[in-house]
Biopython code that builds the backbone (N, CA, C, O; Angstrom):
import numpy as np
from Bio.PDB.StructureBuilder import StructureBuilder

atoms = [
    (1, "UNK", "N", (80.880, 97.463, 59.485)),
    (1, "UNK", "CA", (79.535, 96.972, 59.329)),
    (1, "UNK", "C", (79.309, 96.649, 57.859)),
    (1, "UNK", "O", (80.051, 97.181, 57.034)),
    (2, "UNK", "N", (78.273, 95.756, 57.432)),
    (2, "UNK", "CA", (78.253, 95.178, 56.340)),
    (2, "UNK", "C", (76.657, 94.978, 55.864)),
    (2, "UNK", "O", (75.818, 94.450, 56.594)),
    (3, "UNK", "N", (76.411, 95.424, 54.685)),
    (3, "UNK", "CA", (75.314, 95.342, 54.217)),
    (3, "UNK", "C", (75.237, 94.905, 52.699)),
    (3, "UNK", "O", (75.743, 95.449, 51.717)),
    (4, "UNK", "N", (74.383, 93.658, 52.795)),
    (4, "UNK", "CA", (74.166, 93.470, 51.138)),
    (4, "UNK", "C", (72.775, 93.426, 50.850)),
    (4, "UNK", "O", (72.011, 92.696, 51.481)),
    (5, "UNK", "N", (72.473, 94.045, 50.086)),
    (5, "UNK", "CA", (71.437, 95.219, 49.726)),
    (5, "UNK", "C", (70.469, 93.854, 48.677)),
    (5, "UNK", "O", (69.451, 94.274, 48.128)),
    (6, "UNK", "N", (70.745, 92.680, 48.509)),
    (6, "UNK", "CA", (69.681, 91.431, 47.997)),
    (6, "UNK", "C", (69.090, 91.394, 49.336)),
    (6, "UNK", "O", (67.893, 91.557, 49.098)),
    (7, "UNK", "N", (69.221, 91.278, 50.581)),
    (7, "UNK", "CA", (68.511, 90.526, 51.603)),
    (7, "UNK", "C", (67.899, 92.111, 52.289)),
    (7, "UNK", "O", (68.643, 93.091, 52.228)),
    (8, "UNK", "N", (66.957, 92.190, 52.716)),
    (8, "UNK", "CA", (66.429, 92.919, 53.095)),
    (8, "UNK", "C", (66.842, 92.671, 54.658)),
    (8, "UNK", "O", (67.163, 93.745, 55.166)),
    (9, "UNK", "N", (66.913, 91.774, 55.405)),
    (9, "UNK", "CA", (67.109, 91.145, 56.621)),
    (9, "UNK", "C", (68.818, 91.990, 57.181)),
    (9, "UNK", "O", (69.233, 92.426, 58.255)),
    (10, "UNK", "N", (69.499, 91.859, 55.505)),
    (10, "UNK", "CA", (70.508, 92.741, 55.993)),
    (10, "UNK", "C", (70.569, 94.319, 55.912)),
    (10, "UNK", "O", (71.348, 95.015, 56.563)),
    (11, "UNK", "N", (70.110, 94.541, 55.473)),
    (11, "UNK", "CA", (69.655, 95.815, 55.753)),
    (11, "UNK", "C", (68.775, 95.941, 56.765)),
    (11, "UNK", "O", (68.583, 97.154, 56.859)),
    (12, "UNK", "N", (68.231, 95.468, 57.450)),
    (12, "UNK", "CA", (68.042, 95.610, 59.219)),
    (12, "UNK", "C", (68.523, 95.432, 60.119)),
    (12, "UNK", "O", (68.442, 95.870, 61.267)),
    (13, "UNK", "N", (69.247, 94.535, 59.470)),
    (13, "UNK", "CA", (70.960, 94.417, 60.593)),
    (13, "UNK", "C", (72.061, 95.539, 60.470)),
    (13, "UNK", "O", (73.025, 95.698, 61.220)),
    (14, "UNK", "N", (71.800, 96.091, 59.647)),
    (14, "UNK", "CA", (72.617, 97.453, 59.207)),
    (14, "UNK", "C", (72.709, 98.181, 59.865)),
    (14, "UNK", "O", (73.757, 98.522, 60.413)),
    (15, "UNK", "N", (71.208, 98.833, 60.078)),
    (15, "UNK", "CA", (70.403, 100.027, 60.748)),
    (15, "UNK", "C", (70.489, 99.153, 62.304)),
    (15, "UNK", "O", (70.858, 99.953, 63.164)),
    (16, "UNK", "N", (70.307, 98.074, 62.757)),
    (16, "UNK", "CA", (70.316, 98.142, 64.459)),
    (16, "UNK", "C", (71.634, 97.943, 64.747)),
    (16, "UNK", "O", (71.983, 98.150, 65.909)),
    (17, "UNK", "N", (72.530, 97.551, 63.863)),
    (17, "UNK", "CA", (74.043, 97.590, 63.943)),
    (17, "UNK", "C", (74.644, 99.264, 64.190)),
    (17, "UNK", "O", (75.289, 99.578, 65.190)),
    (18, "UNK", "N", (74.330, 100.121, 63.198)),
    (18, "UNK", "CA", (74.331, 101.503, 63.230)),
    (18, "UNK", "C", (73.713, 101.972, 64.572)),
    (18, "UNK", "O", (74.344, 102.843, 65.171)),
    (19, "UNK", "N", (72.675, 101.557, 65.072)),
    (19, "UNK", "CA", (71.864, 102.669, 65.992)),
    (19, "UNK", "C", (72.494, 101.940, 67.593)),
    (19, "UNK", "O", (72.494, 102.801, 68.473)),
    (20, "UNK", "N", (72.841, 100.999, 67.925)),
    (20, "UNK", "CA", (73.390, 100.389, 68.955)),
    (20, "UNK", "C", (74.326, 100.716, 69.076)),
    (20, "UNK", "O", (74.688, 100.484, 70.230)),
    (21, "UNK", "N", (75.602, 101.536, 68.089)),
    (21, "UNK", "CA", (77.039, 102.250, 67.854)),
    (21, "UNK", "C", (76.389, 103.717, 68.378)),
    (21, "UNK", "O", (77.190, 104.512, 68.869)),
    (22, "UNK", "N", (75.246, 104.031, 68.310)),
    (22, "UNK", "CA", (74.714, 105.250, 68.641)),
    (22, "UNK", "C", (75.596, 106.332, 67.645)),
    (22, "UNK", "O", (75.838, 107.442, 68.117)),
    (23, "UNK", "N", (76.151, 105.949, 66.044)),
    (23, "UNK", "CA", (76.664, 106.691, 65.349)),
    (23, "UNK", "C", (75.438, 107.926, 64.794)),
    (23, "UNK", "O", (74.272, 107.835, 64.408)),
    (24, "UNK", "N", (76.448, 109.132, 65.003)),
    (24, "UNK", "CA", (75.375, 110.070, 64.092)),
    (24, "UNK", "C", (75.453, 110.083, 63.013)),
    (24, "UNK", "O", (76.418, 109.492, 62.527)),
    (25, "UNK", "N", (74.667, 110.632, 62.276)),
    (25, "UNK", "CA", (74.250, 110.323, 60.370)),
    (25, "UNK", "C", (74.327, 111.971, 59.686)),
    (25, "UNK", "O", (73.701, 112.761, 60.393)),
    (26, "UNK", "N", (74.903, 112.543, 58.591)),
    (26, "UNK", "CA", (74.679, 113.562, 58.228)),
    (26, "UNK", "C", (74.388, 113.654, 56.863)),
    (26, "UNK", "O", (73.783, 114.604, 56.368)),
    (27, "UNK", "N", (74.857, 112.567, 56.172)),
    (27, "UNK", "CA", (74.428, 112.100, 54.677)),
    (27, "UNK", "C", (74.736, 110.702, 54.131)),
    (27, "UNK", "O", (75.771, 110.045, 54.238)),
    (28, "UNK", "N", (73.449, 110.378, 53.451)),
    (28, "UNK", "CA", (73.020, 109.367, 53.628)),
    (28, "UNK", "C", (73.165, 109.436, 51.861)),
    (28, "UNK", "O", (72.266, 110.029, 51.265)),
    (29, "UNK", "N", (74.323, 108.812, 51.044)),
    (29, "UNK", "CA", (73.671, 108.559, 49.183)),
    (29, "UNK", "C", (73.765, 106.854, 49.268)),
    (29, "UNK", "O", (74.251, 105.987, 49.994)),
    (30, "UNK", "N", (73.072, 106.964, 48.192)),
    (30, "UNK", "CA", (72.361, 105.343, 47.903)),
    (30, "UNK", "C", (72.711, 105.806, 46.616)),
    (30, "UNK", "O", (72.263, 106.825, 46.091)),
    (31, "UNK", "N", (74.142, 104.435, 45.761)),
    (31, "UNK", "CA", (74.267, 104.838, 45.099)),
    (31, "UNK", "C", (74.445, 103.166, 44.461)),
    (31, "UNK", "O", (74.954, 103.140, 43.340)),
    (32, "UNK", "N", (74.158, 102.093, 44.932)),
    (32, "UNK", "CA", (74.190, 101.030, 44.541)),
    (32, "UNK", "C", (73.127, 100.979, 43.534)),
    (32, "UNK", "O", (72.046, 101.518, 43.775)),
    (33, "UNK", "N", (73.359, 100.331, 42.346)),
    (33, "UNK", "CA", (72.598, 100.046, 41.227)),
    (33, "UNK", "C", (72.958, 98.996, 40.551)),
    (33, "UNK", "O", (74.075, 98.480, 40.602)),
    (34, "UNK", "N", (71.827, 98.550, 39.737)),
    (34, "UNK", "CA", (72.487, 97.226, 38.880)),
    (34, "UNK", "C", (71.284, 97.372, 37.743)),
    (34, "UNK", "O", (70.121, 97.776, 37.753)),
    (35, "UNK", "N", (71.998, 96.943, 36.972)),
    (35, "UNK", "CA", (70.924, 97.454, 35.745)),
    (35, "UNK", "C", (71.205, 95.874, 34.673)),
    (35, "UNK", "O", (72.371, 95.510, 34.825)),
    (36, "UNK", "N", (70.600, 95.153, 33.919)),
    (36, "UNK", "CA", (71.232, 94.427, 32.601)),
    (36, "UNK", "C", (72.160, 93.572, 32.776)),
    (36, "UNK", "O", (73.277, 93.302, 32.336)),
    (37, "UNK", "N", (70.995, 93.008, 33.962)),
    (37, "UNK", "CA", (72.292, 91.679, 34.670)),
    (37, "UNK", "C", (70.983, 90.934, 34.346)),
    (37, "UNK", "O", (69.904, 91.469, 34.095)),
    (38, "UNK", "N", (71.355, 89.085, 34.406)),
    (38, "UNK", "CA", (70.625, 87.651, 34.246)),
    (38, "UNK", "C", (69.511, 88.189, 35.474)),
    (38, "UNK", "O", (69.557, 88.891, 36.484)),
    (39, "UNK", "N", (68.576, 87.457, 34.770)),
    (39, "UNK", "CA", (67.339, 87.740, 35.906)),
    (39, "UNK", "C", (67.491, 86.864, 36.759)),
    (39, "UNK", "O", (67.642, 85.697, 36.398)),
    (40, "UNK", "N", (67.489, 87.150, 37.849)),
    (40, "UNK", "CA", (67.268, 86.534, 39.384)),
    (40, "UNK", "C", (66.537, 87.420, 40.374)),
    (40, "UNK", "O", (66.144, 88.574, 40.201)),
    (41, "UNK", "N", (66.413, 86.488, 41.673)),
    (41, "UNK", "CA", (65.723, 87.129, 42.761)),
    (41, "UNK", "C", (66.158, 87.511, 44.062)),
    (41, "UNK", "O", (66.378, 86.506, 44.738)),
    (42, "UNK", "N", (66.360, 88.529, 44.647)),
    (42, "UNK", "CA", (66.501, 88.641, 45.735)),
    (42, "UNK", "C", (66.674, 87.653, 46.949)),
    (42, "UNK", "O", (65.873, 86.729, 46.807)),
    (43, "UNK", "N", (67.459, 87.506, 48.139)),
    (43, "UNK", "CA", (66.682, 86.602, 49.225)),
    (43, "UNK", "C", (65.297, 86.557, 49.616)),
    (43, "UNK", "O", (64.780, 85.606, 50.204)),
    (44, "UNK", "N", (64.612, 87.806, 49.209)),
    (44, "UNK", "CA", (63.599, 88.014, 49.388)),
    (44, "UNK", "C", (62.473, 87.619, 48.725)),
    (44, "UNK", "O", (61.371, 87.690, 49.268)),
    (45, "UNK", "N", (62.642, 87.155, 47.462)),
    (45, "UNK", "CA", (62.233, 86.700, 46.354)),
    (45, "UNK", "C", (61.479, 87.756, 45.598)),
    (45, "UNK", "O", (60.344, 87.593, 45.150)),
    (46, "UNK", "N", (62.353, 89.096, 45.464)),
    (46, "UNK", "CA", (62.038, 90.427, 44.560)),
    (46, "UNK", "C", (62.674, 89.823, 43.450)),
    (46, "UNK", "O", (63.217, 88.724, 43.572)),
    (47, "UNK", "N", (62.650, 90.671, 41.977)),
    (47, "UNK", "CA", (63.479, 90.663, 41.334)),
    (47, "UNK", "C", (64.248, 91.832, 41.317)),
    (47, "UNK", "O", (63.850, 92.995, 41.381)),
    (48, "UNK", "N", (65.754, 91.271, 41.196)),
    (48, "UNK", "CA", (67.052, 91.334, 41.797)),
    (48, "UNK", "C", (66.728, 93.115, 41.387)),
    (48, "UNK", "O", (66.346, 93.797, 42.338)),
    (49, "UNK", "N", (66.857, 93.709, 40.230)),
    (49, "UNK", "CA", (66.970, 94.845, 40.036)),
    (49, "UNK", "C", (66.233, 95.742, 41.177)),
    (49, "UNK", "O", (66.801, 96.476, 41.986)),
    (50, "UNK", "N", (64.872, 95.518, 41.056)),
    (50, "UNK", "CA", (63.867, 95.793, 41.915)),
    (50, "UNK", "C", (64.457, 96.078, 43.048)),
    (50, "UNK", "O", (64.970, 97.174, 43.278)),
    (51, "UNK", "N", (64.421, 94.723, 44.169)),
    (51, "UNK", "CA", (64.476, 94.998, 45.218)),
    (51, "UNK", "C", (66.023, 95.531, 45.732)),
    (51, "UNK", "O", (66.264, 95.853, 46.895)),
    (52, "UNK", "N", (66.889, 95.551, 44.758)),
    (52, "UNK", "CA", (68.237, 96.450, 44.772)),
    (52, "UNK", "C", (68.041, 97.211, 44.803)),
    (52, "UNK", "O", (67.947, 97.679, 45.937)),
    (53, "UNK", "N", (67.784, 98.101, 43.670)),
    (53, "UNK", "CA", (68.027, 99.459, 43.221)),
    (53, "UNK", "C", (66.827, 100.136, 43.994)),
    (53, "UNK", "O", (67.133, 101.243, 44.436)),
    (54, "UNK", "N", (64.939, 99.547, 44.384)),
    (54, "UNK", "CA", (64.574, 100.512, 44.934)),
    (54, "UNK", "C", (64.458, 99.587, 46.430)),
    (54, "UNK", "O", (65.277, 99.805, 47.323)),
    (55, "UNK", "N", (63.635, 98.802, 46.560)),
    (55, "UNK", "CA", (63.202, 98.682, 48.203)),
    (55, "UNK", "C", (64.339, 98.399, 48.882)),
    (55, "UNK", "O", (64.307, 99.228, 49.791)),
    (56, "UNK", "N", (65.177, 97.851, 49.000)),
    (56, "UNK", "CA", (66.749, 98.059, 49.692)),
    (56, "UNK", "C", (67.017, 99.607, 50.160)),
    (56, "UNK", "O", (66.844, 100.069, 51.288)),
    (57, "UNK", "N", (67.550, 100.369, 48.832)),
    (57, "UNK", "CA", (67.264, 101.606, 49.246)),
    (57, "UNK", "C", (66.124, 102.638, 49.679)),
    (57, "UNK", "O", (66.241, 103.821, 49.998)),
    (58, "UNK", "N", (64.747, 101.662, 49.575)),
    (58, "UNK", "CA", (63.978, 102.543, 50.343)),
    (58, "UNK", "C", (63.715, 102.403, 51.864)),
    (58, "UNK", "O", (63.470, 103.325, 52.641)),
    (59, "UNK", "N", (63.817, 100.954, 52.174)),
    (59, "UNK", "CA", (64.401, 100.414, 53.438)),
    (59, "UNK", "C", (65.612, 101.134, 54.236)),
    (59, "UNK", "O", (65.680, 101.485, 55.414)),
    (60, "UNK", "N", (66.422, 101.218, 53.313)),
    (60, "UNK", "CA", (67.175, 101.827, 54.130)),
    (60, "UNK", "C", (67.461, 103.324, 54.505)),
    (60, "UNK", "O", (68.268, 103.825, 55.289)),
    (61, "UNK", "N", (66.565, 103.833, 53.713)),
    (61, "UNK", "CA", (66.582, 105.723, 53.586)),
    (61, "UNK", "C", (65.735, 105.961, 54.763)),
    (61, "UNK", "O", (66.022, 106.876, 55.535)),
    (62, "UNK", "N", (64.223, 104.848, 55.053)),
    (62, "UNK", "CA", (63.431, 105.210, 55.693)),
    (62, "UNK", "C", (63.565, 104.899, 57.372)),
    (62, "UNK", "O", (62.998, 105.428, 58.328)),
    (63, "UNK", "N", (64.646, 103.725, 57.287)),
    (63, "UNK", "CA", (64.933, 103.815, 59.008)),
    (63, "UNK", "C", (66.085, 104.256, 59.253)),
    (63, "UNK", "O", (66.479, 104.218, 60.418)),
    (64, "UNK", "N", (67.154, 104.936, 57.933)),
    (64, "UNK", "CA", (67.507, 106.138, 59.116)),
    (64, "UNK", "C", (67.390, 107.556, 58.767)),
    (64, "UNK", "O", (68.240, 108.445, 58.805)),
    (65, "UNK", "N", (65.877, 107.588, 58.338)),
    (65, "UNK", "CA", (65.896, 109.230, 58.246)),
    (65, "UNK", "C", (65.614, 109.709, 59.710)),
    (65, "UNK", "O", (65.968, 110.878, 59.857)),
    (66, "UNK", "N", (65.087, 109.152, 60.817)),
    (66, "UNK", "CA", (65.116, 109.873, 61.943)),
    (66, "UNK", "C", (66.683, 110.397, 62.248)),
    (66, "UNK", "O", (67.101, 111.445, 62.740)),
    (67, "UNK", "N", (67.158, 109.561, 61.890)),
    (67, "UNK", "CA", (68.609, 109.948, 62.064)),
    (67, "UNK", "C", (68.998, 111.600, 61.108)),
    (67, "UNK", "O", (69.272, 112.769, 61.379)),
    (68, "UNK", "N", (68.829, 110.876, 60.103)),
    (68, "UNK", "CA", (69.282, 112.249, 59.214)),
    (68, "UNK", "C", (68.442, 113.454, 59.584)),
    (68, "UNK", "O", (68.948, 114.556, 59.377)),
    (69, "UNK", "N", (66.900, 113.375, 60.244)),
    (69, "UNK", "CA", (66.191, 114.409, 60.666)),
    (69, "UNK", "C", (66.840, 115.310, 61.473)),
    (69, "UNK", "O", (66.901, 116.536, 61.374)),
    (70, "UNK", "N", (67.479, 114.316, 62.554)),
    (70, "UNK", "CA", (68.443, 114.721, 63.898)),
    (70, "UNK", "C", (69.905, 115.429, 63.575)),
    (70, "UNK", "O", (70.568, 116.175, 64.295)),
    (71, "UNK", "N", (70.159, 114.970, 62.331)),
    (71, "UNK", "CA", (71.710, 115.278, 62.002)),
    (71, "UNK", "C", (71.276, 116.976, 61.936)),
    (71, "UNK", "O", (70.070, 117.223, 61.970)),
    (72, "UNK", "N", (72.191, 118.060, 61.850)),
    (72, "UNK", "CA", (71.703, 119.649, 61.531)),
    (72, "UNK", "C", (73.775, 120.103, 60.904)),
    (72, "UNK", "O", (74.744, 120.125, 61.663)),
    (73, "UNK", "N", (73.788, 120.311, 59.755)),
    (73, "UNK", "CA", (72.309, 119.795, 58.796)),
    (73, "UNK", "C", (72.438, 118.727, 58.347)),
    (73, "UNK", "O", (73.398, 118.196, 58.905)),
    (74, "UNK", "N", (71.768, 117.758, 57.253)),
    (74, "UNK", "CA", (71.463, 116.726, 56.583)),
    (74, "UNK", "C", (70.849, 116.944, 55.363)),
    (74, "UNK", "O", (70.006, 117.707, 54.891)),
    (75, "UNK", "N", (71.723, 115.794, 54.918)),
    (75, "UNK", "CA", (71.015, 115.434, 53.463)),
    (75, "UNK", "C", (71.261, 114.227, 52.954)),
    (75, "UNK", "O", (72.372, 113.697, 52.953)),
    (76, "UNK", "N", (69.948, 113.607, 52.372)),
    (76, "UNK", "CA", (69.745, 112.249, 51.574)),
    (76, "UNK", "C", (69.816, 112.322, 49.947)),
    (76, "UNK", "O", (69.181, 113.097, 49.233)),
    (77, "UNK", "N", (70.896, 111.162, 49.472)),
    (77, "UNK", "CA", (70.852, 111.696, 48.252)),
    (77, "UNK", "C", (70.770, 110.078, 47.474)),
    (77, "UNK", "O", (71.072, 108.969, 47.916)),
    (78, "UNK", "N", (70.356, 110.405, 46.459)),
    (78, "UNK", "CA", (69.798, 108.912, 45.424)),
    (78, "UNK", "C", (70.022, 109.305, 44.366)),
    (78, "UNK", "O", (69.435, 110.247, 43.833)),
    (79, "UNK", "N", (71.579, 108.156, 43.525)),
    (79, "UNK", "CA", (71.541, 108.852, 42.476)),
    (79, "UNK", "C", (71.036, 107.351, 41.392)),
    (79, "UNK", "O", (70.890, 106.156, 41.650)),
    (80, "UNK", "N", (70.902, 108.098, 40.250)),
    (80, "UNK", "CA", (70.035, 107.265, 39.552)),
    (80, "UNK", "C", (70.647, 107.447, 38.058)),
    (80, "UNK", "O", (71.723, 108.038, 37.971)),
    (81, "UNK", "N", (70.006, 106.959, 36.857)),
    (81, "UNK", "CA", (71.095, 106.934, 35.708)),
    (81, "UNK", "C", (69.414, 107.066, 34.897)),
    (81, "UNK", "O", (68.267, 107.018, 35.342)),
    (82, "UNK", "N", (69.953, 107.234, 33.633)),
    (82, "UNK", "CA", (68.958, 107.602, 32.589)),
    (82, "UNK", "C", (68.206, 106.200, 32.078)),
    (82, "UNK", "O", (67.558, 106.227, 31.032)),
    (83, "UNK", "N", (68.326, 104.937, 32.887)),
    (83, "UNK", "CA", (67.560, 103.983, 32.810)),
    (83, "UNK", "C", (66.160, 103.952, 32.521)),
    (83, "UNK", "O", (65.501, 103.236, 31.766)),
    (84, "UNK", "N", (65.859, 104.869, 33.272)),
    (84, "UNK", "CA", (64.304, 105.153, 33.774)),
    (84, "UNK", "C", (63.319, 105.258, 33.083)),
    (84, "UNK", "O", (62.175, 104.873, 33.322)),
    (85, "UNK", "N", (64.049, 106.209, 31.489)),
    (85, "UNK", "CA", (63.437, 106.471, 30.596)),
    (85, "UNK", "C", (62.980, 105.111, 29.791)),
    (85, "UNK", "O", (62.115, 105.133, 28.915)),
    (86, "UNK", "N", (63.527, 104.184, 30.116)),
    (86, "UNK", "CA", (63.121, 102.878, 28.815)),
    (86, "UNK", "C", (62.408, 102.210, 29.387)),
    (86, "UNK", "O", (62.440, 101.031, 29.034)),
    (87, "UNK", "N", (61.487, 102.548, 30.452)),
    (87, "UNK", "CA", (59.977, 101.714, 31.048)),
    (87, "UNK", "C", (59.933, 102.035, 31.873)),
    (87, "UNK", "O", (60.790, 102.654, 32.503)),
    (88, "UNK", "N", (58.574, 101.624, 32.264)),
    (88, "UNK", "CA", (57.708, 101.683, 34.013)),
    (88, "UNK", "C", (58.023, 100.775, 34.675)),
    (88, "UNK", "O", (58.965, 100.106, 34.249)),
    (89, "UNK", "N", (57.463, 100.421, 35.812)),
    (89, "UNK", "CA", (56.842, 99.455, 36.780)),
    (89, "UNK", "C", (55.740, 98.368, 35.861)),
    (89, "UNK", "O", (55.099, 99.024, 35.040)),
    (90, "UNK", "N", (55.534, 97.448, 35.849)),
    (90, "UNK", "CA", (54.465, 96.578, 35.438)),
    (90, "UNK", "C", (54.081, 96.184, 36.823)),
    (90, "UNK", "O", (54.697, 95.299, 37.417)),
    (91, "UNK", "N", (52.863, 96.957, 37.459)),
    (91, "UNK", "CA", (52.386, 96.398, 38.952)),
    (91, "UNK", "C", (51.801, 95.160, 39.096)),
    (91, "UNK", "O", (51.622, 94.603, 40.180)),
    (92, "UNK", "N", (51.368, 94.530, 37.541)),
    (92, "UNK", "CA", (50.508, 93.266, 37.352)),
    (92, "UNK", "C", (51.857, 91.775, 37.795)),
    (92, "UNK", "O", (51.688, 90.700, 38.370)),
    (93, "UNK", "N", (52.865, 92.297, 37.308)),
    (93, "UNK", "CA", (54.099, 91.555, 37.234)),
    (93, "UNK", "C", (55.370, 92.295, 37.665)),
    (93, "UNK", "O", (56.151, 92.697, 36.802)),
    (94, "UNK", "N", (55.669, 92.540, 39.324)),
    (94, "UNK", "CA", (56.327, 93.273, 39.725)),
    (94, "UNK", "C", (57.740, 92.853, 39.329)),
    (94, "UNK", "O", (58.638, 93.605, 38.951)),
    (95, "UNK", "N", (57.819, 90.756, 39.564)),
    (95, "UNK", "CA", (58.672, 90.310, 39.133)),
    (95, "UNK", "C", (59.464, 89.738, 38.056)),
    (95, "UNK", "O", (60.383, 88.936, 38.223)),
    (96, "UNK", "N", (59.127, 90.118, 37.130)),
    (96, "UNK", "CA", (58.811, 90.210, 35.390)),
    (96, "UNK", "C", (59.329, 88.541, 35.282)),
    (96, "UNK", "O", (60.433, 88.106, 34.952)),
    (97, "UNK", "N", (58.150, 87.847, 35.671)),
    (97, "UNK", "CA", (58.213, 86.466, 35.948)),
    (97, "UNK", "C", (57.725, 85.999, 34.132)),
    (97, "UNK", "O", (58.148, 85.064, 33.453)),
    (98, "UNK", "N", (56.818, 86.953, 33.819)),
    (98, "UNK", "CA", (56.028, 86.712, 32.860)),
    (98, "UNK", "C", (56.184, 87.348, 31.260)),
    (98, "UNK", "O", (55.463, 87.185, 30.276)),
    (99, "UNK", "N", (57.428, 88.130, 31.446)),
    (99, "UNK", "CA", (58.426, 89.365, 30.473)),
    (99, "UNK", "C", (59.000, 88.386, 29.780)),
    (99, "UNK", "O", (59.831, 88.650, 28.910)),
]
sb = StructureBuilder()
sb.init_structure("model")
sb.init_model(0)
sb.init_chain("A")
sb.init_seg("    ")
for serial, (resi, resn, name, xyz) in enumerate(atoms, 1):
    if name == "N":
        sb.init_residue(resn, " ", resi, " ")
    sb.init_atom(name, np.array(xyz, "f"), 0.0, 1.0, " ", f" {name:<3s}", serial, name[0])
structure = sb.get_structure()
């Protein structure tokens, strides 16, 4: 199965690809990141970092945590890098169209 984490569309093909295999889930890391690459946009028309690093992976944590609920035991893991510290979110300009 195949997921690329720009299209959100594939990451729903992921999860009904996964749940039609009726595979069980016991840990789930999200460890794809991209940091200090040319600005572009998603298929979705996020910017690329954005909708990579979080709504991809929040998309995908959130339809299969029933799964991971079900797994005994389970665990979800997200790893992340010391990026974080060198800014926020700008909610005015999610897509730093205007940066």
């Amino acid at each position: 199965m195949e997921m690329d984490l720009t299209s959100l569309e594939s990451v729903r093909n992921f999860v009904s690809q996964f749940r039609t295999r009726k595979l069980s889930i016991n840990i789930l890391i999200c460890n794809a990141g991209i940091t200090a690459c040319p600005y572009s946009k998603t298929v979705d028309g996020f910017e690329l970092q954005f909708g990579v690093n979080h709504l991809a992976h929040f998309l995908l944590t959130t339809s299969l945590l029933p799964g991971l609920k079900a797994g005994n035991p389970s665990r979800g893991v997200v790893v992340s890098s010391l990026a974080n510290k060198r800014g926020g979110i700008n909610w005015n300009d999610i897509n730093w169209e205007n940066n």
